[in-house]
C-alpha positions as MATLAB code, in Angstrom:
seq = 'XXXXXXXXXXXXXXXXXXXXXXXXXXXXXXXXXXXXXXXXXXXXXXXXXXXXXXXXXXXXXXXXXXXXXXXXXXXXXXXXXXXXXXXXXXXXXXXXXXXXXXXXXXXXXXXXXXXXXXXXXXXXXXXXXXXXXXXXXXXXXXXXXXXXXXXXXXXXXXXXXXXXXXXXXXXXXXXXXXXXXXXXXXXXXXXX';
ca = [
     -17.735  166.171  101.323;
     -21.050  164.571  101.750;
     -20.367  160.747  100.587;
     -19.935  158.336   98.354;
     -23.341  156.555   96.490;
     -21.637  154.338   94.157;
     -18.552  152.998   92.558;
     -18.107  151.092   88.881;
     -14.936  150.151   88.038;
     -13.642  150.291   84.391;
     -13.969  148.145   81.333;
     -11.462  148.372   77.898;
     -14.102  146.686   75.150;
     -13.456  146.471   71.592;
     -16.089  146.650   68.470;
     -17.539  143.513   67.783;
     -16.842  143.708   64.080;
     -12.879  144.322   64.523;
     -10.626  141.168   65.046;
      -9.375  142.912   68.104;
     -10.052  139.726   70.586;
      -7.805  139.974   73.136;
      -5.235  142.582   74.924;
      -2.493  140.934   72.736;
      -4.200  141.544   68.925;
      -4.989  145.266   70.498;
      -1.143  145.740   71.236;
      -0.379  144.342   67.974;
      -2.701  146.233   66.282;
      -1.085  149.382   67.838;
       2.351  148.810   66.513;
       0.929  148.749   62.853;
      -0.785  152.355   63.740;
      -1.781  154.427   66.668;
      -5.498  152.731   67.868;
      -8.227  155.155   69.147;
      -9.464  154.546   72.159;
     -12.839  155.847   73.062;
     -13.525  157.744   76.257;
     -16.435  160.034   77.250;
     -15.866  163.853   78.231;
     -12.910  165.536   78.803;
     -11.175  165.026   82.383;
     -13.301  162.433   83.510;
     -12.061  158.859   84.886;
     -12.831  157.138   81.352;
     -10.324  159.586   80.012;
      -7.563  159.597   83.254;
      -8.130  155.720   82.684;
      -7.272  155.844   78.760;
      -4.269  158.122   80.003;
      -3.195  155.940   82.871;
      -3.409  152.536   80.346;
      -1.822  154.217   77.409;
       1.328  155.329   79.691;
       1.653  152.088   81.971;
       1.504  150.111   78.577;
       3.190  152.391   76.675;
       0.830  151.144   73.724;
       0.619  153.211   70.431;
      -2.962  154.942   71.001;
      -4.701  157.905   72.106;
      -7.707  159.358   73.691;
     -10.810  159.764   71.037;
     -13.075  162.412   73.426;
     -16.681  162.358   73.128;
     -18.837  164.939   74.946;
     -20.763  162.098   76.633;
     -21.314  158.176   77.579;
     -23.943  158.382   74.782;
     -21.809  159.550   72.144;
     -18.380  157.677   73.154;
     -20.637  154.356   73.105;
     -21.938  155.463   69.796;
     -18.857  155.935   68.637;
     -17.177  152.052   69.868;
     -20.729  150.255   67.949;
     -20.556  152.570   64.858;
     -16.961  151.337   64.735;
     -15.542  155.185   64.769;
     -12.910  153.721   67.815;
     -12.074  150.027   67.653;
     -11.829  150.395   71.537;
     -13.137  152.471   74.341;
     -12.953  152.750   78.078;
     -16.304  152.287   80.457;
     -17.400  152.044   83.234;
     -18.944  148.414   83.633;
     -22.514  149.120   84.210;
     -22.461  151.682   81.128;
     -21.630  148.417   79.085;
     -23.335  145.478   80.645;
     -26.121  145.093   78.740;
     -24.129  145.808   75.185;
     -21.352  142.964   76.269;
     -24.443  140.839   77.160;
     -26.189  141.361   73.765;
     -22.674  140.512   72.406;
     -22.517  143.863   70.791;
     -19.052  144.977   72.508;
     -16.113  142.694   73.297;
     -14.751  143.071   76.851;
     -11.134  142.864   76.771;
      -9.874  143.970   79.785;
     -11.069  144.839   83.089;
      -9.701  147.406   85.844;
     -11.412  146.047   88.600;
     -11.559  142.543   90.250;
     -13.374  140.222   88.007;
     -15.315  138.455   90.800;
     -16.998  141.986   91.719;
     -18.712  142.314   88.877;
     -18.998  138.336   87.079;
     -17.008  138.470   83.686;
     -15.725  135.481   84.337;
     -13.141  134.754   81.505;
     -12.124  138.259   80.748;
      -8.779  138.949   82.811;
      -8.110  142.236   84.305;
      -5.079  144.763   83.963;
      -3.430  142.467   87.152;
      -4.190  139.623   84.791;
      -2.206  141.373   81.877;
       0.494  142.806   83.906;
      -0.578  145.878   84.891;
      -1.463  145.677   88.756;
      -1.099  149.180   88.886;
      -4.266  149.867   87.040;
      -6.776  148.019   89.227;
      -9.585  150.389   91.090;
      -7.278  153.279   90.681;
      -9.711  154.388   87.149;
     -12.746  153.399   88.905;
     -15.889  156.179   88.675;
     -16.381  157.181   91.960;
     -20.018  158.897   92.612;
     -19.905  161.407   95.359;
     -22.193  163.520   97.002;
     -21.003  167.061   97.193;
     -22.311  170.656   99.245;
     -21.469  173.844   99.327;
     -17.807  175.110  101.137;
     -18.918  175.718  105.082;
     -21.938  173.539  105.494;
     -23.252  173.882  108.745;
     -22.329  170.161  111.009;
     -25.829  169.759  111.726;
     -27.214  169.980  107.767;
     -24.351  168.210  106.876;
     -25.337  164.958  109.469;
     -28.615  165.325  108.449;
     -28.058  164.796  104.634;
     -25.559  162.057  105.291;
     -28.129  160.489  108.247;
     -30.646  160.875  105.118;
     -28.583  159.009  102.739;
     -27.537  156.559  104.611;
     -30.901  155.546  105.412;
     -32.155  155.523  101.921;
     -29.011  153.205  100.861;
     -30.361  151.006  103.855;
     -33.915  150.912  102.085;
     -35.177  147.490  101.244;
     -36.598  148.571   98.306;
     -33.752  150.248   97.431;
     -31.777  147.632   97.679;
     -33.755  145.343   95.469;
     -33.902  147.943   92.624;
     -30.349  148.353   93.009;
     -29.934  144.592   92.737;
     -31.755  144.470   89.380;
     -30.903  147.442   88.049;
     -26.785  146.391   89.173;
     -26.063  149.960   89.817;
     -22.976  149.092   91.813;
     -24.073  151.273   94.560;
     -21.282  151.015   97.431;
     -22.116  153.972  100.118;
     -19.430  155.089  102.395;
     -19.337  157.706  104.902;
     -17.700  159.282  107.538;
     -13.854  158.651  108.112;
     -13.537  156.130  105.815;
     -14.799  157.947  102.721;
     -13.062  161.207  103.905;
     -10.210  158.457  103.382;
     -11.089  157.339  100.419;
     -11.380  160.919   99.122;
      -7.851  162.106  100.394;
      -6.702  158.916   98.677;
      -8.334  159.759   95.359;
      -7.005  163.153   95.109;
];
């Protein structure tokens, strides 16, 4: 275990065209059929997260799996799911555009400005929050020598230090959020 680069936290969003508004029309919705929710690649977080909402709700839905985010977004603006799990920065531009609904969010609304939109807390789910976030870690081979290993984590932490870095990052909203050392070993242990 190397690190941790980044870390977006999870969006539910709905088709634009449906007349699923809110977290109350999709649980009505549900109890007139089983709704398709969205997710892309098997065993990810989109897909633990679908899993995770669908038994803490216990709302009539399943998992629609799409090899990848490009085909599982497809899929939500074709209108082949009314709603699909993402992580946020995979949708921010779409929810800007007003091409996806957000509906719910599984991370703290003032992290990432959707002001309005309430999160699974919000909807009485605490149990959801950060738990289905996409966590980006940095990975080597079993029985790394110490010394490589300090020197890639040295590396990267210098580079997520970078000024320009930083301000790319801040455009881009990349939701970079390094951690190293004991506290992502931590976070890792905590994850698993």
């Amino acid at each position: 275990l190397i690190g941790r680069l980044a870390s977006a936290g999870k969006i539910l969003a709905a088709n634009k065209k449906t007349n699923l508004h809110t977290w109350d029309d999709i649980v009505k919705e549900s109890k007139r059929a089983p709704i398709d929710i969205g997710v892309a690649g098997f065993g990810t977080s989109n897909h633990v997260a679908a899993i995770f909402l669908i038994e803490a709700t216990k709302l009539a839905a399943k998992p629609v799996v799409a090899p990848g985010s490009s085909e599982s977004v497809a899929a939500l603006l074709r209108g082949d799911v009314s709603i699909g799990i993402f992580p946020v920065d995979t949708l921010r531009n779409l929810v800007e555009a007003k091409e996806v609904r957000p509906i719910v969010l599984f991370t703290e609304t003032g992290k990432i400005g959707y002001a309005g939109v309430p999160s699974a807390k919000d909807i009485g789910f605490p149990q959801l929050m950060e738990v289905t976030n996409s966590q980006r870690f940095v990975i080597a081979p079993p029985k790394l020598p110490a010394n490589i290993k300090k020197t890639l984590q040295d590396t990267l932490v210098k580079a997520m230090a970078d000024k320009n870095f930083l301000a790319l990052n801040e455009k881009a909203r990349l939701g970079m959020a390094p951690l190293f050392g004991p506290k992502f070993d931590q976070l890792f242990k905590d994850n698993y």
